[in-house]
DRENPA-3360 file (N, C-alpha, C; in nm, 2 decimals, always signed):
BEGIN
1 = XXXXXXXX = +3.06/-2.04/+0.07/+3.05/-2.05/-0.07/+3.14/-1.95/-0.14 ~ +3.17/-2.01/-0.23/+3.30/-1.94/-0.32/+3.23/-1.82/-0.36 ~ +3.26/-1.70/-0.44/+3.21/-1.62/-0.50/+3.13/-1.63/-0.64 ~ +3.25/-1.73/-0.70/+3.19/-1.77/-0.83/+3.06/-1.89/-0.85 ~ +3.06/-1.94/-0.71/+2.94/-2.03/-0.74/+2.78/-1.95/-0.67 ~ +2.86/-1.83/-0.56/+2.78/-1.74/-0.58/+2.62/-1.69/-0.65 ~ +2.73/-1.64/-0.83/+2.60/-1.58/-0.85/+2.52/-1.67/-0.93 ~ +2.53/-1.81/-0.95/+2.44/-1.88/-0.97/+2.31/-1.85/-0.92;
9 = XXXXXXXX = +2.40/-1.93/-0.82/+2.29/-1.94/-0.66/+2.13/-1.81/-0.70 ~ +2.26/-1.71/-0.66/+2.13/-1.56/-0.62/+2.08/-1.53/-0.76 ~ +2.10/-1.53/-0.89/+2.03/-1.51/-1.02/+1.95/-1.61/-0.99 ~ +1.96/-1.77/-0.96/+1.83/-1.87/-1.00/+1.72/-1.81/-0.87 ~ +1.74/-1.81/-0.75/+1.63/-1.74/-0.69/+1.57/-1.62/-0.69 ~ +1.69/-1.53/-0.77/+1.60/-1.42/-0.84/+1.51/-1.47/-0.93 ~ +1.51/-1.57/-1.02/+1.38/-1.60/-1.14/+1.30/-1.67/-1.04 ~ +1.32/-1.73/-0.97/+1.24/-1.81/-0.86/+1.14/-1.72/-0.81;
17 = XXXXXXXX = +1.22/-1.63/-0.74/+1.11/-1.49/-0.67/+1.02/-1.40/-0.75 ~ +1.08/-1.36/-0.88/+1.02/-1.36/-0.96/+0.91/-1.45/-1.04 ~ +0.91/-1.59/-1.04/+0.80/-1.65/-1.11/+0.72/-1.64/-0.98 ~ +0.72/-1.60/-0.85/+0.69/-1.68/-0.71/+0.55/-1.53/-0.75 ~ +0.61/-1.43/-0.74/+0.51/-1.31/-0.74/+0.43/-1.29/-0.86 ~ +0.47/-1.30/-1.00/+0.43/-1.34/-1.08/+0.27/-1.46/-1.09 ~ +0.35/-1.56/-1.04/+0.18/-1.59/-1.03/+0.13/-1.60/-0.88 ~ +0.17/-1.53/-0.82/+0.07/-1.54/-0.68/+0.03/-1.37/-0.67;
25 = XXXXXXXX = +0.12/-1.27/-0.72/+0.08/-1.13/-0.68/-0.01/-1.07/-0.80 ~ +0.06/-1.12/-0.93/+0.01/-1.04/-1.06/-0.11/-1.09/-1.12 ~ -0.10/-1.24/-1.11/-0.20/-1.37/-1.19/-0.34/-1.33/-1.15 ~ -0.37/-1.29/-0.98/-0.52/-1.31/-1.00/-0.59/-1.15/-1.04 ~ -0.44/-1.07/-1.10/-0.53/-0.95/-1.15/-0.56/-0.98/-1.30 ~ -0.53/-1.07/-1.37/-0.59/-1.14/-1.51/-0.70/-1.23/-1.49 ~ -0.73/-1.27/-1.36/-0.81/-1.40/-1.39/-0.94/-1.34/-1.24 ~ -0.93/-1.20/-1.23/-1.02/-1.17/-1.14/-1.18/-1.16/-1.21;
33 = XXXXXXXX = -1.19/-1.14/-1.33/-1.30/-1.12/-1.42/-1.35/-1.28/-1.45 ~ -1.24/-1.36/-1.50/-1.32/-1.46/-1.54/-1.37/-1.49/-1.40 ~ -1.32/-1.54/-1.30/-1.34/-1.61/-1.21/-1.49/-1.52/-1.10 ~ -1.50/-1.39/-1.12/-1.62/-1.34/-1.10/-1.76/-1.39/-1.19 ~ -1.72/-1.36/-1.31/-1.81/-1.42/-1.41/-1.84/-1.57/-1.37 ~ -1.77/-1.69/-1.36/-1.78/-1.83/-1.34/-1.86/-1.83/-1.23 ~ -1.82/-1.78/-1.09/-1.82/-1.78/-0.98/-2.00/-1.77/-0.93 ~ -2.03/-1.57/-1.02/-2.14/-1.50/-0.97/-2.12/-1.40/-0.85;
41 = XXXXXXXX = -1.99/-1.46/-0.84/-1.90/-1.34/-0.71/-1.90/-1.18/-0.78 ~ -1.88/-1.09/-0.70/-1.90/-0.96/-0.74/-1.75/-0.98/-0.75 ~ -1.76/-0.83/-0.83/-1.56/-0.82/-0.89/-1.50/-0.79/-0.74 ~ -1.62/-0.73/-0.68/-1.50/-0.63/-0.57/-1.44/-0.77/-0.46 ~ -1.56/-0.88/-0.45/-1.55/-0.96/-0.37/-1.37/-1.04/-0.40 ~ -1.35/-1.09/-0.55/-1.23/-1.13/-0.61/-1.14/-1.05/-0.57 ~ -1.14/-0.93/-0.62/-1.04/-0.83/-0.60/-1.00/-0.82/-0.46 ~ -1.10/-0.80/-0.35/-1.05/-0.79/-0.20/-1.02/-0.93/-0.13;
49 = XXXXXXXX = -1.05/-1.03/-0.22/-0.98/-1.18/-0.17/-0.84/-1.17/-0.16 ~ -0.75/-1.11/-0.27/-0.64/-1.05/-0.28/-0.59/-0.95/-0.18 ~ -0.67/-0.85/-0.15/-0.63/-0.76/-0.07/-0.63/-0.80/+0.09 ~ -0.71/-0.90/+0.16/-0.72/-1.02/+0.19/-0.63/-1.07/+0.23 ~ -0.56/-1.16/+0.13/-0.46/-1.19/+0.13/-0.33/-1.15/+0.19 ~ -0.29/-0.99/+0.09/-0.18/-0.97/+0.19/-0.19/-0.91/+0.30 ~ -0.29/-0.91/+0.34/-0.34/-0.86/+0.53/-0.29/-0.98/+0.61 ~ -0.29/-1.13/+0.56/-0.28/-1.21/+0.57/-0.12/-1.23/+0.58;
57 = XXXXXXXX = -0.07/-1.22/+0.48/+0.14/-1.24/+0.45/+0.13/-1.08/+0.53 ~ +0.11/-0.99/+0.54/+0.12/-0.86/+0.69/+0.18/-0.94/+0.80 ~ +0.03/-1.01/+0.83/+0.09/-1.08/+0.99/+0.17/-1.20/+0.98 ~ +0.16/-1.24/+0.86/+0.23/-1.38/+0.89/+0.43/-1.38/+0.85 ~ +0.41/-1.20/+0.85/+0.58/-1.19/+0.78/+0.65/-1.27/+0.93 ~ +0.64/-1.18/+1.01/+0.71/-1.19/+1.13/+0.74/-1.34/+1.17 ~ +0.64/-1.45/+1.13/+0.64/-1.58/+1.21/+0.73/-1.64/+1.04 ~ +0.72/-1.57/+0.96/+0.84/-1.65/+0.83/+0.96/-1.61/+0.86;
65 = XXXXXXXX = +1.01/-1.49/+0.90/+1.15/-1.39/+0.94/+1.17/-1.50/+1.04 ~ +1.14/-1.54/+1.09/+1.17/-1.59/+1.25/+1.19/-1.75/+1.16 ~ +1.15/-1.81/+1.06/+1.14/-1.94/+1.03/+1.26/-1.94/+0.91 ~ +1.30/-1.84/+0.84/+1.42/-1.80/+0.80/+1.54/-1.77/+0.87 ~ +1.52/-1.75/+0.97/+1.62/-1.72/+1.05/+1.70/-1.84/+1.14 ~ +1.56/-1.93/+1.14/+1.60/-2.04/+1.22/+1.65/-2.17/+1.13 ~ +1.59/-2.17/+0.99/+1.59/-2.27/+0.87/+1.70/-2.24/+0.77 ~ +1.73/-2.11/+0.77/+1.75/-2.05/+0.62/+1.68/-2.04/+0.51;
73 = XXXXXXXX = +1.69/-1.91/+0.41/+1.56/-1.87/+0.31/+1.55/-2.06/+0.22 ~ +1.63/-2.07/+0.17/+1.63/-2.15/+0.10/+1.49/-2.27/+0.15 ~ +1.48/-2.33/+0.26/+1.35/-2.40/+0.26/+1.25/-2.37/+0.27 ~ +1.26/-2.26/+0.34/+1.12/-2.16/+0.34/+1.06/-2.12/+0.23 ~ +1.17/-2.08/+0.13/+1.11/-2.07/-0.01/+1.06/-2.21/-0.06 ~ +1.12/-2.30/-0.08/+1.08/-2.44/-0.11/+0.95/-2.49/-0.06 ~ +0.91/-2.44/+0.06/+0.81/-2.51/+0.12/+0.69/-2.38/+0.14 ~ +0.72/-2.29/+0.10/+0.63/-2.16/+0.05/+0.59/-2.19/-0.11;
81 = XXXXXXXX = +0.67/-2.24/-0.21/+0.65/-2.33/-0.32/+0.51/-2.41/-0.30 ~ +0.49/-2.49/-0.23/+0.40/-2.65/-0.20/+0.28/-2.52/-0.23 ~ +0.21/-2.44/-0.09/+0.13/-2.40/-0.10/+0.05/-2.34/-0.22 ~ +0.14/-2.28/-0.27/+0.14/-2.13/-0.39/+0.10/-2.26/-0.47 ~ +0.14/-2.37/-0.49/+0.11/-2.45/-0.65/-0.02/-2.51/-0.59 ~ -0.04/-2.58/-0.51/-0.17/-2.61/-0.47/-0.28/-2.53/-0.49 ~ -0.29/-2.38/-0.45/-0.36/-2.30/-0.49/-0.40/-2.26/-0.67 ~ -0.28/-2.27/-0.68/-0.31/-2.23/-0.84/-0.38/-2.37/-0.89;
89 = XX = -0.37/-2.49/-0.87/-0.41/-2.61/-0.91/-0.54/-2.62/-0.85 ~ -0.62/-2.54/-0.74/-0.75/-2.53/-0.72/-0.81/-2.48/-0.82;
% end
């Protein structure tokens, strides 16, 4: 790839990676209250679902490194996409 078509490319998956953490890392520290309240869940229980979580992407880096390596980022991110919106649409 040329240089010039380049930095398209890596600016649009910078806003990509950025909207990607945005609502999967930041979002459920806004919506941990309501969703305790709705729920009857204790706050800590919300909060440690999150923490949870990346115990979860901890072990599961190694088996994506290896699925990037073999795919390239580009559909790994795409198909890391599917999950992340399903969840938010729960």
């Amino acid at each position: 790839m040329s240089e010039a078509r380049r930095w398209p490319v890596i600016s649009a998956l910078g806003v990509v990676e950025i909207l990607a953490w945005g609502s999967s890392f930041y979002l459920p520290a806004l919506l941990a209250g309501p969703v305790a309240e709705s729920t009857g869940w204790p706050l800590s229980w919300v909060v440690g679902g999150l923490s949870l979580g990346l115990l979860v992407a901890a072990f599961a880096t190694p088996h994506v490194g290896a699925a990037i390596h073999r795919h390239g980022g580009r559909p790994v991110l795409a198909s890391a996409a599917l999950p992340l919106a399903t969840g938010l649409g729960c």
